[in-house]
N, C-alpha and C positions, 0 to 999 in steps of 0.2 A: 801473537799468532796462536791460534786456539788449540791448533795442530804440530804435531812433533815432528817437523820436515827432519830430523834424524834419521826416520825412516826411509830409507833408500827409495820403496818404493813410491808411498807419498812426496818424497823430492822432486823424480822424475816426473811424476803428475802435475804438479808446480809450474816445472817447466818447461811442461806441454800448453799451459795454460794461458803464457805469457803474451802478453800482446806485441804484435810485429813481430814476432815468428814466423817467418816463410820456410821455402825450401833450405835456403841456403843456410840459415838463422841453425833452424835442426840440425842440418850435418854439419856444421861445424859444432854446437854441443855435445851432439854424439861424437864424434872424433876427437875434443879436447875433453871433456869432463872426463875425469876417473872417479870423481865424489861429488854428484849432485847436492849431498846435504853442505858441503863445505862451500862449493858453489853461491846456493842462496845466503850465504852467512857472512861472503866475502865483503869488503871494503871495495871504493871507487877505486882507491890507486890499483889493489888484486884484478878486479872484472879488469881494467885497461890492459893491465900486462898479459892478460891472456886474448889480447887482440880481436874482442869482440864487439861487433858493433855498435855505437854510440846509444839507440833504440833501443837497444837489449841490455847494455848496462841498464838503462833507467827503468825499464823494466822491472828487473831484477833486486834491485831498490826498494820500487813499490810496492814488493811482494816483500821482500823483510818489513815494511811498516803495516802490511795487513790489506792487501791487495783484494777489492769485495769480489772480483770475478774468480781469481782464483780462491780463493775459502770457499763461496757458494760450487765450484766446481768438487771440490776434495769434499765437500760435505754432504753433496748428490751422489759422488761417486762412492765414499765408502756404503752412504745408504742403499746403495744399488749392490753391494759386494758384500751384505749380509745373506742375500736370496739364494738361494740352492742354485748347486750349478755356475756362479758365475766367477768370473777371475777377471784379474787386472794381470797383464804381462809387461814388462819392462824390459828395457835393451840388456838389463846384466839378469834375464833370469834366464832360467840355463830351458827354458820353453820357448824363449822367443825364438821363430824360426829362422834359422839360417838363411833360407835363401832369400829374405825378405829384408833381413841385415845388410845384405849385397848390392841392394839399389842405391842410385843416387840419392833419394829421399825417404828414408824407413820413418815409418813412424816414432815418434817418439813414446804412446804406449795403443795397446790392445786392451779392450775389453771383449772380453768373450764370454759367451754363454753355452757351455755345453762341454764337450770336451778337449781343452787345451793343446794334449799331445799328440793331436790329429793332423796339427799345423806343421807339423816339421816331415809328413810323409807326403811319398812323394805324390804333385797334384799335376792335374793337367785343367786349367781353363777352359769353360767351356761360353760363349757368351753369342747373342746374335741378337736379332729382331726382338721390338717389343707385339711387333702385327705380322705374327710368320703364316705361313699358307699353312694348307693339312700337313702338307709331305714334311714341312719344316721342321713343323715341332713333333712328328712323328722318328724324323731319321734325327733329330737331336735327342729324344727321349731312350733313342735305342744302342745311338752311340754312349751315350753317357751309362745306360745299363751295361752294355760292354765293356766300357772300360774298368767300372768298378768291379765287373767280376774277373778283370785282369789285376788287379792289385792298385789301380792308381784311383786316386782321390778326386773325385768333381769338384770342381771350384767354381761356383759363378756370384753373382749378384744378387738373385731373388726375384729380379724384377718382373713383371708378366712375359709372357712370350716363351724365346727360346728359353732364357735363365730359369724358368718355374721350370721348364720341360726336362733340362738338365738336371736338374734335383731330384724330380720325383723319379726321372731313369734311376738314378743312382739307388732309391730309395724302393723301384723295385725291384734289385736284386738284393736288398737287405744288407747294405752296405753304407758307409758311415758318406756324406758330402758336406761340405766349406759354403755358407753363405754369407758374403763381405758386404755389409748393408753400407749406406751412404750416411744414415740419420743413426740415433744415439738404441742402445738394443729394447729399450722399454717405447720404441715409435716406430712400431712395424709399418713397413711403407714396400708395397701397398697394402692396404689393410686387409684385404679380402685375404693373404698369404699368412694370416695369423696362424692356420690349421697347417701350412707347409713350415712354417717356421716352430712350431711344435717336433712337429713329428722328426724333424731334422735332429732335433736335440733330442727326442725319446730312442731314435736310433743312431744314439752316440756319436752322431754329427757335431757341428761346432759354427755359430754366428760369432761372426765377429765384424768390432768396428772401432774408429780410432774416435769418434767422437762420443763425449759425456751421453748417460744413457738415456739422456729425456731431450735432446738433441731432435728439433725437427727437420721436414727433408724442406732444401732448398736447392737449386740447379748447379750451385757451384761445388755443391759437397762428391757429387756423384765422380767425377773426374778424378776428386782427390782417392775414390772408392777404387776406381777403375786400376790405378798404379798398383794397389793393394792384392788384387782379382792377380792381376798379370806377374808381380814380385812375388808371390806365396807357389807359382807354379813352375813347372820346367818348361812349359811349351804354354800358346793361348789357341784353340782351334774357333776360329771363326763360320757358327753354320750356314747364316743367312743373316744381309747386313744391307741395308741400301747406303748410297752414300756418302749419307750426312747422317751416319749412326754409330750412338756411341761406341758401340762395338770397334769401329775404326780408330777409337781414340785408345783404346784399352791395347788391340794387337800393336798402334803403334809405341804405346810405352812399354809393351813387350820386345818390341827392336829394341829401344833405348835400351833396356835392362839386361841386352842379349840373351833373351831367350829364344826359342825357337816359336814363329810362327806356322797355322795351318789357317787353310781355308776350302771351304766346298762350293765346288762349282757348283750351276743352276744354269735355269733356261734363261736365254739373252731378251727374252719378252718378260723375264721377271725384274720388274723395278726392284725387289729386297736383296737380290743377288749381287747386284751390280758395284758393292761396295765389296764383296768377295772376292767377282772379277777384278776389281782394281788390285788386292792385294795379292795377287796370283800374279799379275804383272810386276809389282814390283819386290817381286823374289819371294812369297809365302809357299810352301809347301802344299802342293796341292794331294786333297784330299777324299779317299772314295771308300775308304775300307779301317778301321780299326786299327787295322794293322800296320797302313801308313804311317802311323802316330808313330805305335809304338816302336818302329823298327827305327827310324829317324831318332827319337829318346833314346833307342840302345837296351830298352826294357824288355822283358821275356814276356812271352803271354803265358800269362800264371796258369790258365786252363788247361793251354795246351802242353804245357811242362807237366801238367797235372793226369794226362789220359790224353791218348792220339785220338783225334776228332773220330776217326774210324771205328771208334769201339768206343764211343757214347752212347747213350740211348738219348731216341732224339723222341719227346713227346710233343706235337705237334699235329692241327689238326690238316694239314697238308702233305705231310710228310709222306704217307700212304700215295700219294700219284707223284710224287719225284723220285724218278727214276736215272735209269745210266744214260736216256736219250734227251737232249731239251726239249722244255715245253710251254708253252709260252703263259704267261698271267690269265689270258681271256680264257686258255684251256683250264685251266687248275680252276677257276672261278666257277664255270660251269660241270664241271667234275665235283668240288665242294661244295656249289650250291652258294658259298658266303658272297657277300658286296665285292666289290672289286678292291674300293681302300682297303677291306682285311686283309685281304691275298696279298697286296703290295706289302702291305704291313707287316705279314707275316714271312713275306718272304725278303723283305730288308732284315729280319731280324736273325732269321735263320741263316742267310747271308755274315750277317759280326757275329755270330756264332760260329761259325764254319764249316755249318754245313752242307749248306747251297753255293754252287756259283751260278755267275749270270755271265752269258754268253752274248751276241748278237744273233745267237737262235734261240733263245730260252735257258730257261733253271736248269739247273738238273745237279746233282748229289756231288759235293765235294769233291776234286781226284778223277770223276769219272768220264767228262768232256774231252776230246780234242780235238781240236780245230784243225 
């Protein structure tokens, strides 16, 4: 063996590596091993008395005579962990995140690129559509901006659609977000997200993935990506999902994992909602405001702990015709002059800011409405 499996960390790489390691294969390594390296060093009669499966003994074996899958993995992986920025995290490093520890199936290691100790604060999931409408990836872009400038961490996938839109919110309030790729970190997928998954790590964000980093993407990886997305968070909020989308597979390993789920309604003529509508049925929190989230999480909005909405300075090229009376979007459009998506735009966002509400007679100024 070319490599000093003594090393704790290289141990656990090992025996992430092993063949016939499933779900169950991991959590019980994770729960019986206290010494990886002693592990791979053991005797047949040792591996039997710690009551693990018959595959995995022989396994284990094959890796003490020099196992070529594993070596070529531990010798990709440290090449990849000489590069600025990247880490290998392990069940006994004191980085790996807790709440990720908690699920039935944690990974046995993390590669990450970027900043490590990003993973253990607290995140909220954000996942949806990969073919969302305007409004989708609009009110996903502006929740995710809201939330980070409340103190909580975006967490998605990366993948086109709602995931990119979720990122880059977080990225326009200049605040750090978690992207859990499926494929290995040096196989950006999709490629075009090369320039989102920079900038994610120039603004102290954090990619992270369980597979070796030259690892490409194939359909089965993603799901095992999905557990990852929903375990690293306190909540998964679902913005726009149709049916048969992965998004549904992610919220439901977020039950499994008991966290709390969210989801946002839509219009019943939208096919990408209707995987939302489902999970609203069968018990998600339903979702219209920021602050839904956070008040369900039990979390403060850092803003408003920070300065009462009331004596912000609100810059904004709207803000001059909202007044104490509503008024409706067609009126502010033609008063500002701008397209109508802007105004909407503008005024969802002034809205997760707190400074607009919406009535069933129009906008109008935080506090100052009553029906």
């Amino acid at each position: 063996m070319p490599f000093d499996l003594r090393d704790r960390r290289l141990a656990w790489l090992a025996l992430s590596l092993l063949d016939g390691l499933g779900p169950t294969g991991r959590r019980q390594l994770l729960e019986q091993v206290a010494d990886p390296p002693a592990l791979l060093g053991a005797d047949l009669l040792s591996l039997g008395a710690l009551g693990l499966p018959a595959r995995l003994q022989h396994a284990i074996l094959q890796c003490q005579q020099g196992n070529a899958k594993v070596l070529q993995g531990i010798e990709q992986s440290l090449a990849w962990l000489q590069q600025p920025d990247c880490h290998l995290l392990t069940p006994d490093d004191s980085r790996y995140p807790r709440l990720l520890r908690e699920i039935s199936d944690p990974p046995m290691v993390l590669f990450v690129r970027g900043n490590p100790q990003l993973l253990g604060d607290p995140q909220i999931a954000m996942v949806g559509t990969r073919h969302p409408g305007p409004h989708g990836a609009a009110t996903a872009r502006a929740f995710a901006r809201s939330f980070a400038e409340n103190g909580l961490t975006v967490t998605s996938g990366m993948a086109l659609g709602i995931d990119a839109a979720c990122h880059q919110g977080a990225l326009d309030a200049g605040e750090q977000t978690i992207a859990v790729w499926g494929t290995g970190l040096d196989n950006c997928y999709p490629r075009r997200h090369r320039r989102l998954a920079d900038s994610i790590v120039a603004e102290g964000g954090a990619l992270v993935s369980e597979q070796l980093p030259h690892t490409s993407p194939h359909a089965g990886l993603f799901p095992l990506r999905n557990r990852i997305i929903s375990g690293l968070s306190l909540g998964t909020l679902v913005v726009e999902a149709s049916l048969n989308s992965g998004s549904l597979i992610t919220a439901r390993l977020a039950m499994e994992q008991n966290r709390e789920v969210f989801a946002m309604p839509g219009s019943i003529h939208n096919p990408q909602a209707r995987g939302c509508h489902r999970l609203l049925r069968d018990g998600a929190t339903l979702v219209e405001t920021v602050q839904d989230v956070l008040q369900v999480l039990q979390l403060p909005l850092r803003a408003a702990l920070a300065e009462p909405a009331s004596t912000r300075q609100v810059n904004h090229p709207l803000w001059r015709w909202i007044g104490h009376d509503p008024v409706s979007a067609d009126w502010l459009a033609c008063q500002s002059e701008l397209p109508i998506h802007q105004v909407l735009q503008g005024l969802l966002q002034l809205e997760l800011d707190g400074h607009v509400q919406h009535s069933p007679h129009g906008y109008c100024r935080a506090g100052d409405f009553r029906p």
